[in-house]
C-alpha positions in Angstrom: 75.2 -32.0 3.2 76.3 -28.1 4.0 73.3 -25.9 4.9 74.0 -22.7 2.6 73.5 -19.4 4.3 71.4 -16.9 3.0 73.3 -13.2 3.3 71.1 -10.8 5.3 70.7 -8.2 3.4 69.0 -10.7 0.1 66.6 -12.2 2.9 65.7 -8.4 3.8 65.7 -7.6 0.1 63.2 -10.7 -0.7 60.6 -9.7 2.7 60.7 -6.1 1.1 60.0 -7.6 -2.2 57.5 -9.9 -0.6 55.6 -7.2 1.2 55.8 -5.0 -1.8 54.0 -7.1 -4.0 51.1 -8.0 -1.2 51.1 -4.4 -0.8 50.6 -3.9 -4.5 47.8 -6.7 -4.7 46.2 -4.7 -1.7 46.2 -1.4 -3.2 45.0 -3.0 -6.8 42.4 -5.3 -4.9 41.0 -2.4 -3.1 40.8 -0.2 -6.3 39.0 -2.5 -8.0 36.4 -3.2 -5.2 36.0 0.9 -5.3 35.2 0.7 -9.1 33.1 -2.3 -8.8 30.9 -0.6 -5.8 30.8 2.6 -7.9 29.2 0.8 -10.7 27.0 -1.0 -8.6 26.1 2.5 -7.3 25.4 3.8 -10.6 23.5 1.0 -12.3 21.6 1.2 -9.0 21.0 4.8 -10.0 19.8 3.6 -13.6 17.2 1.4 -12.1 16.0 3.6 -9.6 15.8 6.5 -12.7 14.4 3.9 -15.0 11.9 2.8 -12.2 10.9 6.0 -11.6 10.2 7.0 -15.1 8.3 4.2 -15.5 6.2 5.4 -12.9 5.9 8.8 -14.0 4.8 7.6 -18.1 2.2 5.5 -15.7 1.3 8.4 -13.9 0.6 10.5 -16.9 -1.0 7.7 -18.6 -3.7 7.2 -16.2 -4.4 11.1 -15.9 -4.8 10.8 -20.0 -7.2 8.3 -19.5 -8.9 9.8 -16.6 -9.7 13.1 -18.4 -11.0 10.9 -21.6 -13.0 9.2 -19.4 -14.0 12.4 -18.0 -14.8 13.7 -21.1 -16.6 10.7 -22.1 -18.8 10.9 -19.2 -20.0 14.7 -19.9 -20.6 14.2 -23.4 -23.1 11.6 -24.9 -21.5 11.7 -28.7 -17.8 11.0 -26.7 -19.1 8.1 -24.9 -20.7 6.4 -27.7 -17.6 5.9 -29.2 -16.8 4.0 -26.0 -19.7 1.4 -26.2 -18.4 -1.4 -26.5 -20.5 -3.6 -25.1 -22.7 -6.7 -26.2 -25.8 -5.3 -25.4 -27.3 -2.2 -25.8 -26.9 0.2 -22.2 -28.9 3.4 -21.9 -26.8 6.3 -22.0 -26.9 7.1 -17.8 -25.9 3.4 -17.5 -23.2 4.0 -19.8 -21.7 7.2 -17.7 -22.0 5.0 -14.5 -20.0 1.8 -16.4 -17.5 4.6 -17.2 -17.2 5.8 -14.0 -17.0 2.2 -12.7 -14.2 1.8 -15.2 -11.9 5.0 -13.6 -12.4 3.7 -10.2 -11.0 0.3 -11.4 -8.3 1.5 -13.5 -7.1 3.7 -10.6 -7.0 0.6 -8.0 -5.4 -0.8 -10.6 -2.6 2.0 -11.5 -2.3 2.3 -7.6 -1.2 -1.2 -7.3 1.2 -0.8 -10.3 3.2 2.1 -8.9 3.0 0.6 -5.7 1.2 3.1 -3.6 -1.1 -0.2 -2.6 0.3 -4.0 -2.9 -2.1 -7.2 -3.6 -3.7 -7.2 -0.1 -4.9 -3.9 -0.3 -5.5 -3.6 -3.9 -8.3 -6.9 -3.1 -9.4 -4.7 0.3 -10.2 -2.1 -2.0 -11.7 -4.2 -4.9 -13.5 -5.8 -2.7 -15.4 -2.1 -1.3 -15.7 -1.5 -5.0 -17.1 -4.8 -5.8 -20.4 -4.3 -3.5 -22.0 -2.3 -5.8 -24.5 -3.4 -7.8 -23.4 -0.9 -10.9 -19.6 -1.9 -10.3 -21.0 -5.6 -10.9 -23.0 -4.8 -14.0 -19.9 -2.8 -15.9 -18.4 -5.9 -14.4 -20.7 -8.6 -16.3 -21.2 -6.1 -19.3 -17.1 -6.1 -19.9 -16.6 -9.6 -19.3 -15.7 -10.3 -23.0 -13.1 -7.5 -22.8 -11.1 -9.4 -20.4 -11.6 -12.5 -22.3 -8.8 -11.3 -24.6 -5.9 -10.7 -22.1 -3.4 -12.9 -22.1 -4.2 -15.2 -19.0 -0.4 -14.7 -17.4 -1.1 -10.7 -17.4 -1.1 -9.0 -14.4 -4.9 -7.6 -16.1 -6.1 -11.3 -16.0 -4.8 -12.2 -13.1 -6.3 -9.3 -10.9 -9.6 -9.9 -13.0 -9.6 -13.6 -11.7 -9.6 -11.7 -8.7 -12.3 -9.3 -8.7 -14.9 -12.9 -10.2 -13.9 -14.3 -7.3 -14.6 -11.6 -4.9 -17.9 -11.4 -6.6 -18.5 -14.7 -6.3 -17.5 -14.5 -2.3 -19.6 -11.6 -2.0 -22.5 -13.2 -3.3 -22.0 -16.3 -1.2 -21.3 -14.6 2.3 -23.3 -13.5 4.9 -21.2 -10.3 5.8 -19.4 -8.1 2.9 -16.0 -7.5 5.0 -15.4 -11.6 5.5 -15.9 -12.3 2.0 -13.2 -14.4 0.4 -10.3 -16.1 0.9 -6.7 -14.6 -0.6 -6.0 -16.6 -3.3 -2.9 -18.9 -3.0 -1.3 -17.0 -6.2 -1.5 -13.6 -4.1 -0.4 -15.3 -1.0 
């Protein structure tokens, strides 16, 4: 069997070839992994814009809702429209639930935009939760949180605040009050 010689200069001409082509899958590799991280960059972009509008509708939101509460609280006729309740409250009572309502729907918006996360939000509630008029707009808006769906965040930080309630009552000392529940751990 004769061994059949390959002339130099095809053997140089297929190495060129060869190296072109890995050269070629380089360069087209490595553009593609530019485009690919600029996308990634850009929908990163996206979410961090759609993110940050979603904080900023929340923001104005809760400032809506703060001056209606505000409103509400200066003016008898405003509030009434607000009485909701199953019983009838006195019309000072009702400013103090209202007022007891804006302190819990800012803990609440807080912990939604993420200035505070679960732990603090329940350090917080818990503060808030000592109150005795806190407790009553608490008792006298129970049926209101009957109504939200019980996988909400709402329901689930409600569960939160009756059980800090319930801690409270049974502790000896307000700051040990409670245990973190396991679905905030």
């Amino acid at each position: 069997m004769a061994t059949q010689k390959i002339p130099l200069g095809r053997a140089r001409s297929a190495v060129f070839a060869s190296l072109a082509v890995a050269a070629g899958t380089a360069a087209l590799l490595t553009n593609h992994f530019r485009k690919y991280e600029e996308l990634r960059r850009r929908l990163d972009r996206i979410e961090q814009d759609g993110q940050g509008q979603r904080h900023a509708d929340l923001s104005r939101q809760q400032r809506l809702l703060i001056d209606l509460l505000g409103k509400a609280m200066d003016d008898p006729d405003l509030a009434a429209v607000l009485d909701t309740y199953e019983t009838e409250v006195p019309a000072r009572t009702q400013r103090q639930f209202l007022f007891a309502n804006a302190l819990y729907t800012n803990a609440l918006h807080a912990y939604h935009i993420g200035v505070v996360n679960e732990e603090e939000l329940r350090g917080h509630l818990r503060i808030i939760c000592q109150n005795a008029i806190f407790r009553q707009y608490w008792e006298a808006t129970r049926h209101h949180r009957a109504s939200l769906r019980d996988s909400s965040d709402e329901a689930r930080l409600g569960r939160m605040v009756d059980q800090l309630i319930q801690d409270l009552d049974d502790a000896e000392e307000w700051w040990v009050a409670g245990e973190l529940p396991e679905e905030l751990q």
